[in-house]
N, C-alpha and C positions, 0 to 999 in steps of 0.2 A: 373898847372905850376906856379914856384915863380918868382917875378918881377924879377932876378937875372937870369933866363933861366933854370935853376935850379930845379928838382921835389923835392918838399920836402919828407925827408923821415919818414916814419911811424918808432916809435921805435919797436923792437924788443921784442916779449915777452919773459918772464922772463924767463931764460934757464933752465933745471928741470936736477937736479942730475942724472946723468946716476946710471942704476941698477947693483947696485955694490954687490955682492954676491959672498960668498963662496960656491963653490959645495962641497959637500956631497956623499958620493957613499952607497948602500942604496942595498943591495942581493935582486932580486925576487926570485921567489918559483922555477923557472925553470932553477936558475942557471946564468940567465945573472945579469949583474949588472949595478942597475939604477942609474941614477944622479940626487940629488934633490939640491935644491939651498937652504940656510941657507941664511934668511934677515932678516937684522936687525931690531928690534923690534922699531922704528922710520921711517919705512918703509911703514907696511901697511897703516897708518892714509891718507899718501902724496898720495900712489897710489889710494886708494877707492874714493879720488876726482876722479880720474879719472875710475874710477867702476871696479878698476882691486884690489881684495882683496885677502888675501890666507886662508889658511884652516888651521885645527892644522894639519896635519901633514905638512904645507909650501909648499904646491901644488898651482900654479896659479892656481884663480879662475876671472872668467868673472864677475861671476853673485854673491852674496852672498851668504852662506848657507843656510838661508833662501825660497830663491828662486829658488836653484838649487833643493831645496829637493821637492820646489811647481814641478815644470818642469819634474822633474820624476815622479811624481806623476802622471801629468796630461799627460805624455808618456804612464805611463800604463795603463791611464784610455783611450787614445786615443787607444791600442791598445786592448783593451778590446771589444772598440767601433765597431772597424774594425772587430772583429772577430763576432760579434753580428750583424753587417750588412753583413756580408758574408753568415754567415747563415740565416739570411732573405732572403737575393737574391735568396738562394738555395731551401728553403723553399718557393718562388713567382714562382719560375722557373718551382717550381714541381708542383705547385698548376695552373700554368700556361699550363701545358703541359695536365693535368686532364684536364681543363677545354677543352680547342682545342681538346681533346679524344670525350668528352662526346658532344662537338658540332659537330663534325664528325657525331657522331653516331646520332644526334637528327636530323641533315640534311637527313641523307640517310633512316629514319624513314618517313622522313616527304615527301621526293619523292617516298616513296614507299606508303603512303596515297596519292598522288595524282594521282600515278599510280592506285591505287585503285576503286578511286572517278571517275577518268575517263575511268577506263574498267566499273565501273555500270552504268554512265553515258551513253555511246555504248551500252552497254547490254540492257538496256529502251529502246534506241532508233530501235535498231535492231531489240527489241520485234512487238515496233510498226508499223516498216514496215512490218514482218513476218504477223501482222493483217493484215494490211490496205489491202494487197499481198492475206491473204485468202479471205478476206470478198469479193474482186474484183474480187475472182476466182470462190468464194460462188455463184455471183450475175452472174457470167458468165453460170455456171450450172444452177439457178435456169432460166435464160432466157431461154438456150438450151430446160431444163425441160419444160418449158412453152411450146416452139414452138413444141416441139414435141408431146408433150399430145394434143394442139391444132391438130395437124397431124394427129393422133390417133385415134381422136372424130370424126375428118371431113373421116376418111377414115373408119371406124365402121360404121358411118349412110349411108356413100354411097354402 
């Protein structure tokens, strides 16, 4: 605030030429008709402070020729990009789907080796109560054998 009560005021910056241009009418190829602006050659210098330059045919341009031809450039290199990673993804995808294929397959090999391991695992086991089972039924016949020979002798001498 000024001693006076007063805000003091900022000047105004410097007012810029409005763009004064004569249009031009200009055929496209499909029959309508374009409008391009004709400026004056005292023009571009004031506007390119401000980054807005034209082309030769007096097309607003943002960017300068220069740059705009970098920016396509590097449009087509991004979409070059894109299309190089698509087919990566597509080629991971596949190489992805192989892989989950052939682990399927290595899983149900490998339950089917432990279904294996454990029917010969059983099969041992079962052999050896199938022994244990004769040798117990061996030793029940040879007892019988015994007592009956013994039966035999005692009943011969008598």
């Amino acid at each position: 605030a000024h001693a006076g009560g007063r805000a003091r005021r900022r000047p105004h910056p410097p007012a810029r030429a409005p763009l004064t241009a004569s249009p031009r009418l200009f055929p496209r190829g499909d029959g309508a008709v374009r409008r391009r602006l004709r400026v004056p050659r005292n023009r571009p210098r004031a506007m390119a402070d401000d980054g807005i330059t034209f082309d030769a045919n007096y097309q607003i341009r943002i960017l300068d020729a220069d740059k705009f031809k970098a920016t396509e450039a590097l449009q087509g290199q991004a979409g070059e990009f894109v299309a190089k990673v698509t087919q990566f993804e597509g080629m991971v995808t596949r190489l992805l789907g192989t892989v989950d294929e052939q682990a399927a397959k290595l899983e149900r090999q490998k339950l089917r080796a432990v279904g294996l391991r454990n029917r010969v695992t059983a099969e041992g086991e079962a052999r050896r109560r199938l022994e244990v089972g004769q040798h117990a039924a061996v030793a029940g016949k040879r007892e019988t054998l015994d007592r009956l020979t013994r039966e035999h002798e005692s009943l011969r001498k008598a």
